[in-house]
C-alpha positions in Angstrom: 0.0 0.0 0.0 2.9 2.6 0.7 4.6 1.9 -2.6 1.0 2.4 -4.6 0.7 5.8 -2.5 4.8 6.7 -3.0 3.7 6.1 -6.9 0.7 7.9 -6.9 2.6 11.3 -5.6 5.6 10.7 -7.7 2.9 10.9 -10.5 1.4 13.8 -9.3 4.4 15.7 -8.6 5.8 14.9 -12.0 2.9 16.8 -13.8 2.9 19.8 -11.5 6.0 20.2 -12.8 5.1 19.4 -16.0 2.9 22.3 -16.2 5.6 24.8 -17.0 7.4 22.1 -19.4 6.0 23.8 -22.2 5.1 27.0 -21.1 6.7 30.6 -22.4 7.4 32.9 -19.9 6.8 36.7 -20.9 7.5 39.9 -19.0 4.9 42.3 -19.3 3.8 45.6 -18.1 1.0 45.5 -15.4 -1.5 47.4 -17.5 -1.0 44.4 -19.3 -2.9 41.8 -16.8 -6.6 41.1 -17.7 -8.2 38.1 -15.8 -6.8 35.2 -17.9 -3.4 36.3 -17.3 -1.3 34.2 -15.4 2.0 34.3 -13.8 4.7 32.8 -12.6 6.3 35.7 -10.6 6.2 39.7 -10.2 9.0 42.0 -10.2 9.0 44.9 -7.8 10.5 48.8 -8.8 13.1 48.1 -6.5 14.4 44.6 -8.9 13.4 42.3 -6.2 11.8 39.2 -7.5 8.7 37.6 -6.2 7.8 34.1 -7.2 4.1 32.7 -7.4 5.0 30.1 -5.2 6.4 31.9 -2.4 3.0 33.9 -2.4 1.1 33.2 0.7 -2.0 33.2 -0.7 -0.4 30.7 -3.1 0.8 27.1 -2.8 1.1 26.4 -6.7 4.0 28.0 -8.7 1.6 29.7 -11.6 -1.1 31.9 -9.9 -4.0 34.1 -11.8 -2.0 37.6 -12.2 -5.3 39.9 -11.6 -5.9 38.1 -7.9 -2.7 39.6 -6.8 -2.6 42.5 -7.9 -5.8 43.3 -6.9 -5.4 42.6 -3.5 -5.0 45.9 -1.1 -1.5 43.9 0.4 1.1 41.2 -1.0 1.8 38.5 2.0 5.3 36.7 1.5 5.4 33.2 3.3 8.6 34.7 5.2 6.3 37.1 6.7 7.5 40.5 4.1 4.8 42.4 2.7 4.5 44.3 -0.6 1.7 46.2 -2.0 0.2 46.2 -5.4 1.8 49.5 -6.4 5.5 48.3 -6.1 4.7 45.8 -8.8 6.7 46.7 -12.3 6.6 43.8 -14.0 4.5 40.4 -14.3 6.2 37.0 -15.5 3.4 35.9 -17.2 3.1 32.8 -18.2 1.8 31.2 -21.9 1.4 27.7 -22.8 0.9 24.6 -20.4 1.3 20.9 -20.7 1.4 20.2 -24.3 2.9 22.1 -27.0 0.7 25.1 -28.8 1.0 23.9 -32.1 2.0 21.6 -34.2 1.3 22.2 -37.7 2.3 20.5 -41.2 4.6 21.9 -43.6 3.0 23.2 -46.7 4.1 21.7 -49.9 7.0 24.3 -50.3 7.6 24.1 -47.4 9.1 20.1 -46.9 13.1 19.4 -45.7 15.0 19.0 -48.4 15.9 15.7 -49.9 19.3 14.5 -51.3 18.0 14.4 -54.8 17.8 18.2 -54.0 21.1 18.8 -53.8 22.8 20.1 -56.7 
């Protein structure tokens, strides 16, 4: 039973991190954020970094941009606090678990082959 259970969150741990696998990670402006938006961290005026995950409102390491900074107060786990207005920059975050796209060539658009070669 403790080997099905060790399994079980091995697996589940392998597609939390999975989730970024594919992703793209932008930096954008906070005029930016709408309500899909999510990111992975925030950057402050001052350069400091904060990451989604060491939100305290947060457990997960992506985290809907717009419920952050919306909020009247940012709550580290450490115990810091920032507030909405420091915020310069968001890491947002595109993609997920699978690639966006995958598309085939067009006809002029195929790998060349060696009879191509001249």
């Amino acid at each position: 039973m403790e080997k099905i259970r060790t399994l079980l969150l091995v697996t589940a741990a392998l597609f939390v991190t999975m989730d970024m696998a594919f992703a793209k990670i932008e930096k954008i402006s906070v005029s930016q954020v709408n309500a899909a938006t999510k990111a992975a961290g925030f950057k402050t005026f001052n350069g400091k970094l904060l990451r989604a995950g060491d939100l305290q409102i947060s457990n997960h390491r992506i985290i809907q941009a717009e419920k952050v900074i919306k909020t009247d107060f940012i709550e580290m786990k450490d115990g810091e606090i920032y507030y909405p207005e420091e915020i310069e920059f968001v890491y947002s975050v595109k993609g997920g678990l699978v690639p966006s796209k995958f598309k085939a060539p067009k006809e002029d658009e195929k790998a060349p082959q060696d009879s191509d070669s001249n």
